[in-house]
C-alpha positions in Angstrom: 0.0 0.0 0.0 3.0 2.5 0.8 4.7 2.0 -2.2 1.3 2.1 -4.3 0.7 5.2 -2.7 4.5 6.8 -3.7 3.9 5.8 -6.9 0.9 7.7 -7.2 2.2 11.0 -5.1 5.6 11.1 -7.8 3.0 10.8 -10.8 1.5 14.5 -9.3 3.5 17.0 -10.8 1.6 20.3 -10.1 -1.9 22.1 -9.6 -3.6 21.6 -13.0 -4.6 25.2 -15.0 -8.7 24.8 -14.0 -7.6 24.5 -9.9 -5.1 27.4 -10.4 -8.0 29.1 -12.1 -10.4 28.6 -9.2 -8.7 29.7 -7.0 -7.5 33.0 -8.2 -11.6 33.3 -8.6 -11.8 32.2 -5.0 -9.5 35.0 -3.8 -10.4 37.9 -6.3 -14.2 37.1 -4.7 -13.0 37.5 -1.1 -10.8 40.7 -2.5 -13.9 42.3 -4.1 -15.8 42.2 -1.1 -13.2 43.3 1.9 -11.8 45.9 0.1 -14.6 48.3 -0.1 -15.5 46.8 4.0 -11.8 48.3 4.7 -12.4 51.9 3.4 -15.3 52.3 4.7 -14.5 51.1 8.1 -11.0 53.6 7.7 -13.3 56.5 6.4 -15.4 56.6 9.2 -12.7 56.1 11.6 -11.7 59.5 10.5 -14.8 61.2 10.4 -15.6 60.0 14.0 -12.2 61.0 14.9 -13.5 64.9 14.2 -16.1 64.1 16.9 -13.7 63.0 19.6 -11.6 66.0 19.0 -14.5 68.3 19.2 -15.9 66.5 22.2 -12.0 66.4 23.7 -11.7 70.1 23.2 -15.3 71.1 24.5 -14.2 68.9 28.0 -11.2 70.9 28.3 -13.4 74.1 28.5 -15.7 72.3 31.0 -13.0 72.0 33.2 -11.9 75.8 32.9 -15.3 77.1 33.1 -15.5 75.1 36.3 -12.1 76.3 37.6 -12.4 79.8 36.6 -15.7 80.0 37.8 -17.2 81.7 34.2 -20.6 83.1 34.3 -23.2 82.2 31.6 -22.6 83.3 28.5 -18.9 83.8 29.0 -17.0 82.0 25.8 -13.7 81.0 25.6 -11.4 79.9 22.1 -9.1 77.3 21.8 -6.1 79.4 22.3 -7.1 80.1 26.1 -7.4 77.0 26.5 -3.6 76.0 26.6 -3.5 74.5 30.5 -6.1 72.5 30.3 -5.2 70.6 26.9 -1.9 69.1 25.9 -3.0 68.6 22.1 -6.7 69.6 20.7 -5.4 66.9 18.1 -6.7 68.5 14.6 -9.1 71.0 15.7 -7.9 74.2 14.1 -10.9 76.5 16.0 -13.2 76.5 18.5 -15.6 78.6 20.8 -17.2 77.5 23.5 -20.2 79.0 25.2 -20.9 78.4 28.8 -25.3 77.5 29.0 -26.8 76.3 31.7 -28.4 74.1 29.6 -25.0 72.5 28.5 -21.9 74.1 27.3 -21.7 74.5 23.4 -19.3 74.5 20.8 -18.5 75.3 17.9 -15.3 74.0 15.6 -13.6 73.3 12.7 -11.5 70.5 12.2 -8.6 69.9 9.8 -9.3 66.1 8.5 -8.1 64.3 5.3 -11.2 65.0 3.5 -10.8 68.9 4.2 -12.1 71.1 7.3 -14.8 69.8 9.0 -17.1 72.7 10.3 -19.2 71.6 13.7 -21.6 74.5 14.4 -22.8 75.0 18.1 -23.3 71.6 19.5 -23.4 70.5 23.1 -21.7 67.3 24.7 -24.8 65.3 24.1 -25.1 66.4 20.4 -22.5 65.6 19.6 -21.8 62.0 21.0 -25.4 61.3 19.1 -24.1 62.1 15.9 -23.9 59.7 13.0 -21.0 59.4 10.4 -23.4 60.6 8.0 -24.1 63.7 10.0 -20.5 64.1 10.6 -20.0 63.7 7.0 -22.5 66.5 6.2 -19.9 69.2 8.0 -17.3 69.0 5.6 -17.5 71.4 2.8 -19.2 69.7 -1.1 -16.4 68.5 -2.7 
């Protein structure tokens, strides 16, 4: 049985043209269908990055509003801001509002896709966005 089974093994030269065929079908298929998966998830992973700038930026003002003990109404940039923030990442401008009704913000945003353009949104707004929203605050390309 061993040696029947050598025999047959040294016989097999190769992969024959219609298996080498299927699976270069095989792996195009998969390719087709997890490349567009990959760019989408990347896209949105910079869109939503936008948000958690914004949303690290408007925290940063929390805490100076607290500590300076601002009044309603009292606003504050990003430039004053410079203690309470290492890096506001790619936010290129902001003003915050203090509200009792939750502190707004508005931004823009230097992404890949160009400046995103947040107009005056509060904490909660802004963690309830959607990509699609998000997307909606660049400029139409």
């Amino acid at each position: 049985m061993k040696k029947f089974l050598q025999k047959k093994l040294k016989d097999q030269k190769g992969m024959t043209l219609i298996e080498l065929l299927a699976v270069i079908v095989i792996i195009a298929i998969i390719a087709a269908i997890a490349i567009p998966a990959i760019g989408n998830l990347i896209e949105n992973s910079r869109h939503n990055a936008a948000r958690a700038d914004v949303q690290m930026v408007l925290s940063a003002a929390n805490l100076y509003f607290t500590e300076t003990g601002a009044a309603e109404n009292d606003t504050v940039t990003l430039a004053n801001l410079g203690e309470y923030i290492d890096d506001p990442g790619d936010v290129d401008s902001a003003t915050i509002t203090k509200l009792s009704s939750g502190n707004t913000i508005s931004a823009s945003v230097i992404g890949d896709e160009g400046t995103y353009t947040f107009p005056a949104l509060t904490n909660a707004a802004l963690s309830e966005l959607t990509t699609e929203q998000i997307k909606g605050y660049l400029p139409a390309q």
